[in-house]
C-alpha positions in Angstrom: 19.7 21.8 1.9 23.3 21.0 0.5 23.8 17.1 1.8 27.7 15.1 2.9 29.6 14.4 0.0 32.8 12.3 -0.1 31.8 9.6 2.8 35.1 8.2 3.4 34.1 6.1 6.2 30.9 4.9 8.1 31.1 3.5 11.5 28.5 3.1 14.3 25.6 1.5 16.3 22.1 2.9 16.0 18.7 2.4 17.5 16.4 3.5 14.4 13.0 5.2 15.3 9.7 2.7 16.1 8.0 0.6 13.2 5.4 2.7 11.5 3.3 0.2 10.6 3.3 -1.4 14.1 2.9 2.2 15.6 0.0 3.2 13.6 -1.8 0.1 14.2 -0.8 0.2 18.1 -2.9 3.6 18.3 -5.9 2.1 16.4 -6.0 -1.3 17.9 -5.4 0.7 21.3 -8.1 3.1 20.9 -10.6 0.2 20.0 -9.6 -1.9 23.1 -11.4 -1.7 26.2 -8.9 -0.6 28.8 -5.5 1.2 28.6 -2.8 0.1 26.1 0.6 0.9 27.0 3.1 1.7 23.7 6.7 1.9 24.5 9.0 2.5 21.6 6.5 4.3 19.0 7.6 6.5 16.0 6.8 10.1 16.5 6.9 10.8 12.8 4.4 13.1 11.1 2.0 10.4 9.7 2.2 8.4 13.2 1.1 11.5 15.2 -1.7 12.3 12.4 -3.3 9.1 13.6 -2.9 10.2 16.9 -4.5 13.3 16.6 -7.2 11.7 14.2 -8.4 9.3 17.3 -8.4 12.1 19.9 -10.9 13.8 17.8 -12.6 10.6 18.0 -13.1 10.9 21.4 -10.1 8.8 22.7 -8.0 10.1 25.4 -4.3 9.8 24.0 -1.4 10.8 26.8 2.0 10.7 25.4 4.1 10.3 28.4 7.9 10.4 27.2 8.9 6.5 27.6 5.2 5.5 27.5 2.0 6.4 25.3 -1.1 5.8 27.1 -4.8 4.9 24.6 -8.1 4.9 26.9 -9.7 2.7 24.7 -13.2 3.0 24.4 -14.0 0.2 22.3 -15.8 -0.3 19.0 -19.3 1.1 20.0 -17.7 4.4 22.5 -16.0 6.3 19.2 -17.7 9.6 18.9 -18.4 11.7 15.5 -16.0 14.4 15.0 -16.7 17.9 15.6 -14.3 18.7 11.7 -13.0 17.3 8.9 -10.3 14.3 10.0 -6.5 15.6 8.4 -4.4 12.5 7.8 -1.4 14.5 6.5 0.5 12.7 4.2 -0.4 9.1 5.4 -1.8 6.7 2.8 -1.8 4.1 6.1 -4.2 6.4 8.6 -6.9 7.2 5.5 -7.1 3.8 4.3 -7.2 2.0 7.8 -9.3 4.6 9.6 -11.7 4.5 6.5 -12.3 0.7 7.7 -12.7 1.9 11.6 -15.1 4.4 10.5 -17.2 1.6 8.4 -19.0 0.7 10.8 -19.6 3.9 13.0 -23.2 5.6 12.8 -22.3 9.1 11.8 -20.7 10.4 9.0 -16.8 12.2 8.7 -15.0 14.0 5.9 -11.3 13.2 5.9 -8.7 15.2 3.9 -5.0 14.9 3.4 -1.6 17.2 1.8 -1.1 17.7 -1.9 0.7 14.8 -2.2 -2.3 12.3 -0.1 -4.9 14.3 -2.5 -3.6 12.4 -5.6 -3.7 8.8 -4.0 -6.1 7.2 -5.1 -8.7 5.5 -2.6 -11.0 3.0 -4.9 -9.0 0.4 -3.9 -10.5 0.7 0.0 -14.2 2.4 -1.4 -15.5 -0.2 -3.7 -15.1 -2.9 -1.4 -16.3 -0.6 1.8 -19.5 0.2 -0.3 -19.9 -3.4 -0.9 -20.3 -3.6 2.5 -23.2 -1.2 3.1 -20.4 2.0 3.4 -21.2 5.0 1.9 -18.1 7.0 0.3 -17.7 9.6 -2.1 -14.1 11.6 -3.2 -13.1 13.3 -6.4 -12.9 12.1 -9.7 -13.6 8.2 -10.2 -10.7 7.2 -8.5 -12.1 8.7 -5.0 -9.0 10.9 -4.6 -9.3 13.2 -0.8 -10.7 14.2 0.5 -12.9 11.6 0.9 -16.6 12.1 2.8 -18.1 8.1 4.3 -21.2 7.6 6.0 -20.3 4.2 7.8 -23.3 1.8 9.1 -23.8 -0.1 12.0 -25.2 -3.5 10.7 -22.3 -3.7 8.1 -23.0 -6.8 5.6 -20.2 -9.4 5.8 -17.7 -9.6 2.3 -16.0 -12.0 0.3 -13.4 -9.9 -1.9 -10.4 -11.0 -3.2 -7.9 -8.2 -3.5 -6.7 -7.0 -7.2 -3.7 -5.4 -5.6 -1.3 -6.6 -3.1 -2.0 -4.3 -0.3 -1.2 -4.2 3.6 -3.0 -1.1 3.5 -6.4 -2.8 1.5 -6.8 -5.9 3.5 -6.3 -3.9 6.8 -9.0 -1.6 6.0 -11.2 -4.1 5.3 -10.2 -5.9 8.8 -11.1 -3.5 10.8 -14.5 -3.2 8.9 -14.9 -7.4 8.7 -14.2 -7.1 12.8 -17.7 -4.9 13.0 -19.8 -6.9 10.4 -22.0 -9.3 11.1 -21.2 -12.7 10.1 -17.9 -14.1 8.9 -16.2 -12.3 5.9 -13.2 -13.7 3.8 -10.8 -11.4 2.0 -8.1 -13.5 -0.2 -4.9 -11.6 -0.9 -3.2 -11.4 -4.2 0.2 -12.0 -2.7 0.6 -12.1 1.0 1.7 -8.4 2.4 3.2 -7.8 5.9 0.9 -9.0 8.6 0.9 -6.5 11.1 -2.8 -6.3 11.7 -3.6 -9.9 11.9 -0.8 -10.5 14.7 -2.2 -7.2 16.7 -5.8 -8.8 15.7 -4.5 -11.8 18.3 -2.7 -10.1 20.4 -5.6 -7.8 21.5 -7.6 -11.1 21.9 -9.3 -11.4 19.3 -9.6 -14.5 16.2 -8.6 -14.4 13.2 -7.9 -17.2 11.0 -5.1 -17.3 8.0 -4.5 -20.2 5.4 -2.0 -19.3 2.8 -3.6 -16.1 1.1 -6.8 -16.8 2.5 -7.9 -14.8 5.9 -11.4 -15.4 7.8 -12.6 -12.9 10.5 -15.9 -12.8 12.4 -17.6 -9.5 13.5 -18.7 -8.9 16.6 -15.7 -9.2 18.9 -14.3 -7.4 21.3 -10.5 -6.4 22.3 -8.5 -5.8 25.5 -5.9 -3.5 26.0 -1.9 -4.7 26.0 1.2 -3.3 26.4 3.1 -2.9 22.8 6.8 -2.7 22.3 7.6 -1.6 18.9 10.9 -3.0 17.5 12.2 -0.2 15.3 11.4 0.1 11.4 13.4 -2.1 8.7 11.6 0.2 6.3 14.3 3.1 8.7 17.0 0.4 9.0 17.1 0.0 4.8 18.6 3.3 4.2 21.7 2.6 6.7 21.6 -1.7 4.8 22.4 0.3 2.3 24.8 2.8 3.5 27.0 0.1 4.8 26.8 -2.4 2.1 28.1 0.7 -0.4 30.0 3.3 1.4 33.9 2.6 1.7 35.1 1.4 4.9 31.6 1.1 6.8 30.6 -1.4 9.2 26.8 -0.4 10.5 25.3 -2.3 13.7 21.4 -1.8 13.8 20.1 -2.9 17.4 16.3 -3.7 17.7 15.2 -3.8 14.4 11.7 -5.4 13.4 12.6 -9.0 11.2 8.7 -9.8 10.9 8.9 -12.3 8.1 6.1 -10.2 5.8 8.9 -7.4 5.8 12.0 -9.1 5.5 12.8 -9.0 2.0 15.0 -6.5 1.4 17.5 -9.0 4.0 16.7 -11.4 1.2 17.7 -9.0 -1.6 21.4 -8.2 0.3 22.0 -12.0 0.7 21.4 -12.5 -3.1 23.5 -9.7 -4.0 26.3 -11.1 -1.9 26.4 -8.6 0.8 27.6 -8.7 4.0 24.9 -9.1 6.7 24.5 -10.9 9.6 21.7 -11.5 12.6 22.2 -11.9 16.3 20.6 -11.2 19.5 17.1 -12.1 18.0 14.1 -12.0 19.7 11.5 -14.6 18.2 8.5 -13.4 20.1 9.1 -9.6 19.3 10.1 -10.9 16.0 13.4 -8.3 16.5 17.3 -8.8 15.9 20.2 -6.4 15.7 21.7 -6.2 12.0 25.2 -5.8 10.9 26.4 -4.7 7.4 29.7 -4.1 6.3 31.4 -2.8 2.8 30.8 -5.3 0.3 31.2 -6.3 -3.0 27.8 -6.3 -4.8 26.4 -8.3 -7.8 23.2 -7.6 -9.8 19.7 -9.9 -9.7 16.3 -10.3 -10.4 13.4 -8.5 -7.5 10.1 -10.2 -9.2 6.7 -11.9 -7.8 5.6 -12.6 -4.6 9.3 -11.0 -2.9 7.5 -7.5 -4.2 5.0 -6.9 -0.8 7.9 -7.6 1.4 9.8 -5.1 0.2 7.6 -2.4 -1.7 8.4 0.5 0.9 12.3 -0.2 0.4 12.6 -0.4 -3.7 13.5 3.4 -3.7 17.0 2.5 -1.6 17.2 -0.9 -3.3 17.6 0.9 -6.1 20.6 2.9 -5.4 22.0 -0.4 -4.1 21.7 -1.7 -7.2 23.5 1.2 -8.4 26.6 0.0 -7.3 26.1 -3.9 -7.7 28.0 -5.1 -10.8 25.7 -6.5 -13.6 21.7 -5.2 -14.4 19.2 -5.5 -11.9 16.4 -6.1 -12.6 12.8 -5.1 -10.7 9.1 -6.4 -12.1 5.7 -6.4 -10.6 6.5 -3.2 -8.3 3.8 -1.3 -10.4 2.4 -0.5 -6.8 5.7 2.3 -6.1 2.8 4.1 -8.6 0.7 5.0 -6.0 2.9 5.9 -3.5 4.0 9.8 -1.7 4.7 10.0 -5.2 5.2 7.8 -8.4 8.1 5.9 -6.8 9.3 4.4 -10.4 9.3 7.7 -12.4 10.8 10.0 -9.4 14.0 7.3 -8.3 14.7 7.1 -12.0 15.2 10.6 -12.7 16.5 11.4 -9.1 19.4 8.5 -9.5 20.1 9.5 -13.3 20.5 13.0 -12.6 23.2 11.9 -10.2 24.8 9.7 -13.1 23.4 6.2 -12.6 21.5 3.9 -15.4 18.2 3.5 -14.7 15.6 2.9 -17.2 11.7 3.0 -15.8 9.3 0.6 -16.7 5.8 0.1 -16.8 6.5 -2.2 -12.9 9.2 -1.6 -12.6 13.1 -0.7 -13.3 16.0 -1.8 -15.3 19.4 -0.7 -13.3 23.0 -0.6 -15.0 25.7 -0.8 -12.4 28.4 -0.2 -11.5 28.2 3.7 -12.0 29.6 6.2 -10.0 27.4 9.0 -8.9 27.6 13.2 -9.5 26.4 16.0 -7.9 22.6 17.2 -8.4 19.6 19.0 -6.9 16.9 16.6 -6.4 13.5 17.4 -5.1 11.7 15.1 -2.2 8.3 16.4 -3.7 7.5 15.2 -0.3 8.5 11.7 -0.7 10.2 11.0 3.3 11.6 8.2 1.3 13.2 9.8 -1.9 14.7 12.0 0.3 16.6 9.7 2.7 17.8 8.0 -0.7 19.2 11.1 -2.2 21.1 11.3 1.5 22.4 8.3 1.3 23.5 8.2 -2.6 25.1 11.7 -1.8 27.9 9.8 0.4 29.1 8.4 -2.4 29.4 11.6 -4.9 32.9 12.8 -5.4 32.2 15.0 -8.3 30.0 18.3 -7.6 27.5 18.7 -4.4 24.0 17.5 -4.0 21.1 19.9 -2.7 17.6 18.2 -1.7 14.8 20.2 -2.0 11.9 19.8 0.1 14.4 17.9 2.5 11.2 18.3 5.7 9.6 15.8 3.8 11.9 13.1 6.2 10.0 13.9 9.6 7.2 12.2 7.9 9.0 8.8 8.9 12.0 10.0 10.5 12.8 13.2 12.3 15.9 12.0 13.6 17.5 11.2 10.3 20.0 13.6 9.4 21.4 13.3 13.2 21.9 9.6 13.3 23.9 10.5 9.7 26.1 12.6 11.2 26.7 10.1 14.3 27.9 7.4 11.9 30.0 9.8 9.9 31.8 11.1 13.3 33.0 7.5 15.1 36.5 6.9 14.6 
């Protein structure tokens, strides 16, 4: 698809679509409570309904009611085998969690996933699963999809600490510590956004966290809540971003998630000297509404334990740094690796075909700004996230137009993308 050009202006207020993380985890916490959990707010992207549709074929009733979607939870012990293969789409988050629900269930599933979830590799999730009794098998040594596990009901108890930081990692082995028996300990490498430990509470159950260390029993037992999912700052980045770099823009983002595991690309835009401010916040939903405006940017340094709060958001970082005056500099991101796609590599040579100065390293990126950008054709290769970059960056091209290939890749996250664009691009 050819993409705006020449963005003179950008102006507007905006609702961005539900947390993914929050709405993932709201469908699997839901489906192993006892009772009905009510989700208002929930992303509807591909990889959100792929979990959906995963736990119906587990035998959990799922009604998706407009305003409201309704899980009949049948607990831990009421999850039935499923009568074919589980497809998890392009979602990295619903085969590495599920892979920990399905740890401790007596029957075995095979779970598959696109082109691009076939080359993700799943060892990260399998050796410590197996060292829990878990039997797993995928291709290659890396136990790329689709993946076949034979869970077990009197799952052994672990004490792993993670080699990677991973939300994705410690979650799976959460839901597999929670059906255990005994007390396991997984120590992080750096701590990652803590979605499932707060839903761990809020369904009732215990969980306890000191520093990088978390302990969980097995053995309990949840109860179904009502969820309201504040919307996605992973979403809300691309329009930072907009704001902070298109002429003339001033961007108000209501209800946006500011959980303080996700929060660093706010971090970034303070040290870069943009313009952003917080109201209306909400400290028990952990939401605020977030302005931006036209700013005047200056390069720095994205290194260390800042990395896990902002891994999902480095593609449009990037581009920001595009346009911040100096060299930016981004280390210990060798995670973008493993991504929809090798996140370093593909941003590189999507950005530098448009004109900027981007030089990839082995974790990481060296960016040269302030360039101006140029028209290209850039291919998604079904990255949701390269794509919405590539939208954004094209607002700034005044030389040549910009066609994304593979542009459907965006529904994964965000159906509504393209639409919200053209809203800020329209107010006077």
């Amino acid at each position: 698809m050819q993409l705006q050009t020449k963005a003179s202006q950008l102006t507007g207020k905006l609702r961005v679509p539900g947390d993914k993380s929050i709405s993932h985890r709201s469908i699997m916490f839901g489906s192993l409570a006892e009772g009905v959990t009510k989700v208002y707010g929930i992303l509807r992207g591909e990889d959100v309904l792929s979990t959906m549709q995963v736990f119906r074929e587990l035998g959990v009733e799922i009604e998706d009611k407009g305003e409201v979607v309704e899980i009949h939870g049948v607990g831990f012990h009421g999850l039935k085998a499923p009568q074919k293969p589980l497809d998890m789409g392009n979602s990295g988050t619903s085969i590495r969690l599920i892979s920990g629900v399905l740890a401790g269930q007596p029957f075995e599933a095979e779970m598959f996933g696109d082109d691009s979830l076939s080359k993700r590799p799943m060892d990260r999730v399998s050796i410590p699963l197996r060292q829990m009794g878990v039997e797993m098998s995928g291709q290659t040594d890396r136990d790329l999809p689709p993946l076949t596990i034979k869970g077990k009901k009197n799952l052994q108890p672990i004490q792993y600490q993670l080699p990677v930081a991973s939300a994705q990692v410690k979650s799976a082995l959460l839901f597999a510590a929670l059906q255990a028996e005994g007390e396991s300990v997984i120590v992080e490498k750096e701590r990652t956004r803590n979605h499932t430990e707060d839903m761990i509470r809020q369904f009732g159950g215990k969980i306890e966290v000191s520093g990088k260390e978390i302990r969980i029993t097995g053995g309990q037992t949840f109860t179904a809540q009502e969820v309201q999912v504040p919307g996605d700052i992973s979403s809300a980045a691309f329009w930072l971003v907009a704001g902070l770099i298109v002429p003339n823009a001033r961007i108000i983002l209501e209800n946006v998630g500011i959980a303080e595991t996700r929060t660093g690309i706010l971090d970034v835009i303070e040290a870069m000297g943009g313009k952003i401010s917080l109201s209306q916040v909400d400290e028990r939903a952990k939401s605020a509404t977030i302005t931006v405006e036209t700013s005047d940017l200056q390069a720095t340094e994205i290194a260390g334990e800042i990395i896990p709060r902002l891994i999902d958001e480095l593609p449009i970082i990037a581009l920001l740094a595009t346009q911040a005056n100096g060299t930016t500099i981004i280390r210990d991101a060798e995670e973008l690796k493993v991504k929809e796609t090798d996140r370093i590599q593909v941003v590189a040579n999507a950005l530098n075909s448009m004109g900027a100065a981007i030089t990839p390293t082995d974790d990481g990126m060296i960016i040269k700004g302030k360039t101006p950008l140029h028209g290209a054709t850039i291919n998604t290769f079904g990255d949701h996230r390269i794509g919405m970059m590539t939208a954004i960056a094209s607002l700034l091209v005044q030389d040549g137009e910009v066609h994304l290939e593979r542009a459907e890749a965006i529904n994964t996250s965000y159906p509504s993308f393209f639409d919200d664009l053209q809203k800020l691009l329209e107010e006077k």
